[in-house]
C-alpha positions in Angstrom: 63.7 219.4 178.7 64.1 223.1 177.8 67.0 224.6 178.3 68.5 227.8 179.0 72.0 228.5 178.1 74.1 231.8 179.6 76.6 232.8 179.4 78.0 235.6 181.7 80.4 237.9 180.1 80.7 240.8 181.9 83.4 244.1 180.7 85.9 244.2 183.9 88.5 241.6 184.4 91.8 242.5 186.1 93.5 239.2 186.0 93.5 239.8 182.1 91.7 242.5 180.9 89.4 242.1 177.9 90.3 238.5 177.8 86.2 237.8 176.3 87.1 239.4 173.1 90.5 238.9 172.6 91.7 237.1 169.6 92.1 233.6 170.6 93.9 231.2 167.8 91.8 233.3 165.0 88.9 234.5 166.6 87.4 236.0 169.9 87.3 233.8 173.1 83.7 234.4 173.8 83.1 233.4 170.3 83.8 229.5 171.4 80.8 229.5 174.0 78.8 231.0 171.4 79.3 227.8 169.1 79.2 225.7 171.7 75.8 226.6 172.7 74.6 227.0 168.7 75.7 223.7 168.2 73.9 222.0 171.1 70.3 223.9 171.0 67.3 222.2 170.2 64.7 225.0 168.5 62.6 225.4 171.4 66.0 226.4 173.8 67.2 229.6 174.1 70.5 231.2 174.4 71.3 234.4 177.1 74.4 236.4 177.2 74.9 238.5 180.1 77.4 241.4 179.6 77.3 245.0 180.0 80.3 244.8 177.4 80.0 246.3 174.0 82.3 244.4 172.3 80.3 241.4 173.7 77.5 243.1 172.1 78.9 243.5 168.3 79.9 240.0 168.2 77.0 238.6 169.1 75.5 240.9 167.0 77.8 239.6 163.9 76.9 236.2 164.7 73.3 236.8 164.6 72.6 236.5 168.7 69.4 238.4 169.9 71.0 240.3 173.3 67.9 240.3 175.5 69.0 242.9 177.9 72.5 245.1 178.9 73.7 243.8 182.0 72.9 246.0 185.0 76.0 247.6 187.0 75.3 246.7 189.7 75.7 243.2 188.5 78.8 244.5 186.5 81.0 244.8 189.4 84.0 242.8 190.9 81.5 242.1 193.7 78.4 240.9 191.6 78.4 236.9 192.4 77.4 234.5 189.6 74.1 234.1 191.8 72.8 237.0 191.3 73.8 237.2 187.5 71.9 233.8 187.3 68.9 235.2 189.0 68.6 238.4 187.1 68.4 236.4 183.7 66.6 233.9 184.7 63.6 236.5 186.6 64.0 238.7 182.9 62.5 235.5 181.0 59.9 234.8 183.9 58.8 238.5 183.0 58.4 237.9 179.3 56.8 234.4 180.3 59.5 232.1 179.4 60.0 229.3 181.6 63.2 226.4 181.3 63.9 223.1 182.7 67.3 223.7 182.9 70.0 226.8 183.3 73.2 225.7 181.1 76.0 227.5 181.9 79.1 228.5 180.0 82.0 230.6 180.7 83.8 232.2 178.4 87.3 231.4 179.7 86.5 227.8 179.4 87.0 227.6 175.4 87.8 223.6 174.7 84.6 221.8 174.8 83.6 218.8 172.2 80.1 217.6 171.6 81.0 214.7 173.7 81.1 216.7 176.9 77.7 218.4 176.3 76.4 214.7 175.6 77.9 213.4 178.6 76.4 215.8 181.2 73.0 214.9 179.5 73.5 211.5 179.8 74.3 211.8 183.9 71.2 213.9 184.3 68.1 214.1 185.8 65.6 216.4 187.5 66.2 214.4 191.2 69.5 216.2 190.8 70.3 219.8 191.3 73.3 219.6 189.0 75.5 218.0 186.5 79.2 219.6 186.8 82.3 219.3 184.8 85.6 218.6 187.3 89.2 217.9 186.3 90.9 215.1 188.7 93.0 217.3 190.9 96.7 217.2 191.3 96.5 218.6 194.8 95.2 215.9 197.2 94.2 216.5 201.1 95.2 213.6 201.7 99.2 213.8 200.5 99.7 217.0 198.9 97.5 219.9 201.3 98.1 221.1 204.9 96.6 223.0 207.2 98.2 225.3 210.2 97.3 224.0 213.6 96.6 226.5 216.6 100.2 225.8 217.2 101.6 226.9 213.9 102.5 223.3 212.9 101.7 222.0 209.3 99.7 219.0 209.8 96.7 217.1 206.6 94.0 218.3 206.1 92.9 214.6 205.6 94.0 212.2 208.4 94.8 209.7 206.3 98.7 207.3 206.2 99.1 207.1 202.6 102.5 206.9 201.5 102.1 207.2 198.0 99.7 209.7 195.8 98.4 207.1 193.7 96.7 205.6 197.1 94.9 208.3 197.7 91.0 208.9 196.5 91.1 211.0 193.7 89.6 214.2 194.6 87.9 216.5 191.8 87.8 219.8 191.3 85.3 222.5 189.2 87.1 223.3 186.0 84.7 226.6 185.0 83.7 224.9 182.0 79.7 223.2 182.2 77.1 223.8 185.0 74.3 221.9 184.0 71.6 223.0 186.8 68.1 222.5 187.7 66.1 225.1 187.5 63.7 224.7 190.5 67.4 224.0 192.4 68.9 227.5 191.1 65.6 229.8 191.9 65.8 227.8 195.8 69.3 228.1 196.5 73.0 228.8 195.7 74.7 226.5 193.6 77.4 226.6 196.8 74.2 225.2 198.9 73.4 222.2 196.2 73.6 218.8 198.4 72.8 216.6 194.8 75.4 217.3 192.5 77.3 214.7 190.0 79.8 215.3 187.6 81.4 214.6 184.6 85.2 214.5 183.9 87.0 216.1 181.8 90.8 216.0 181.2 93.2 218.3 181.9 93.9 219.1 178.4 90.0 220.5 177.9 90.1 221.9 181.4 91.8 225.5 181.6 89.6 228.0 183.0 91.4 231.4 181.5 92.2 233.9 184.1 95.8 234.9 183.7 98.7 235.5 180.4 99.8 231.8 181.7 96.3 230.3 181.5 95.9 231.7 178.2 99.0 230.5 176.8 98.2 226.9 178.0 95.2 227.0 176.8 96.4 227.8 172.9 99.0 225.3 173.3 96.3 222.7 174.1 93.3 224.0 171.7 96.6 223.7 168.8 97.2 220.0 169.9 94.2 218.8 170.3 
C-alpha cells in the first residue's frame, strides 16, 4: 500500500491563535506530526502539508519537507471543511500523476502519538474498509450521562436504556482528532461523515487531547511531560 499522509495546517484559528507553531515543550506543535509521519514512511509514500501559513512553510522548510502547493483561500477559511481540503490535495497529485492507496491523516493539535498507534491502525486495516479511526472511550454516555429536550421541554435519554450504574452501560467511543486512516477510492466517493465501514483503534485518554483551547494545551503538556 501507498500511502499519502496530510496534514492540514491552515493560518487562522480563533480558539487559540497560532497554536500550529507555537512552542510546545521545546519545539513547534506542527513539528510532532511532522515526525510522526517521517518516522512511519516507507520510500515510496509521500508526505503533504496543507497550509497557506508561512510559518508552516519555514519549518517545514527547516526540516527538509518539499511544500507541494500554498493552500488556496478559499480553502483557508473558517468555512473550508476538511473535505474539500482532502480533495484539493489529493486531485493536486492526480495532476502530477501520483496515485495512493491510502490518505493518512494527521492533525496538528493531536501531538502524542507512539509508533504503536500507527502500527495498530495498520494492523485493523484493509481495503473492504473505508477507514481505520482513532477514538477515546467517552466519559459522556447516552445512555446515563446525555439528555435530550422533549417537545414538552422535559429532559428525558437520549438512549432508552434502565441502567443504574455507568459502568453498565456500552462504552461509547468518540473521534479524538488524532489518526484517520482512509481509503482512498472511499474519500474521492464520499464524505468521511457518509463512511458506513469504519473501525477503530483506541487510544487512551492520556494520548487523546485534540488542542483547541489554553486548557487543551495545558493538558496536553502535562500529559506529553508524564508520559
Amino acid at each position: 500500500m501507498r500511502f499519502l499522509f496530510l496534514i492540514p495546517a491552515r493560518a487562522g484559528s480563533k480558539g487559540l491563535p497560532g497554536k500550529n507553531t507555537k512552542i510546545f515543550l521545546g519545539k513547534p506543535l506542527i513539528t510532532y506530526s511532522i515526525d510522526f509521519a517521517l518516522a512511519n514512511m516507507r520510500a515510496d509514500d509521500e508526505l503533504c502539508i496543507s497550509t497557506d501559513d508561512e510559518n508552516v512553510l519555514a519549518i517545514a522548510k527547516k526540516n527538509g519537507i518539499h511544500i507541494p502547493f500554498i493552500r488556496p483561500p478559499e480553502l483557508s477559511s473558517d468555512e473550508a471543511s476538511t473535505y474539500d481540503v482532502i480533495l484539493h490535495a489529493i486531485n493536486y497529485y492526480k495532476s502530477i500523476n501520483k496515485s495512493f492507496d491510502v490518505l493518512f491523516l494527521l492533525q496538528p493539535t493531536s501531538p502524542i502519538r507512539i509508533k504503536e498507534d500507527f502500527e495498530k491502525m495498520i494492523a485493523v486495516y484493509n481495503q473492504s474498509l473505508d477507514m481505520v479511526v482513532s477514538v477515546k472511550i467517552s466519559k459522556e454516555n447516552p445512555y446515563f450521562t446525555l439528555f435530550e429536550e422533549s417537545k414538552r421541554g422535559f429532559l428525558i435519554k437520549s438512549k432508552k436504556k434502565n441502567f443504574e450504574r455507568r459502568q453498565d452501560c456500552p462504552n461509547i467511543f468518540t473521534y479524538n482528532g488524532s489518526m484517520y486512516m482512509i481509503n482512498m477510492n472511499s474519500i474521492v466517493r464520499s464524505n468521511i461523515n457518509e463512511f458506513k465501514k469504519v473501525k477503530k483503534v483506541v487510544m487512551p485518554e492520556d494520548r487523546s487531547v485534540d488542542i483547541d483551547t489554553l486548557a487543551d494545551w495545558v493538558l496536553a503538556e502535562f500529559y506529553a511531560k508524564n508520559l
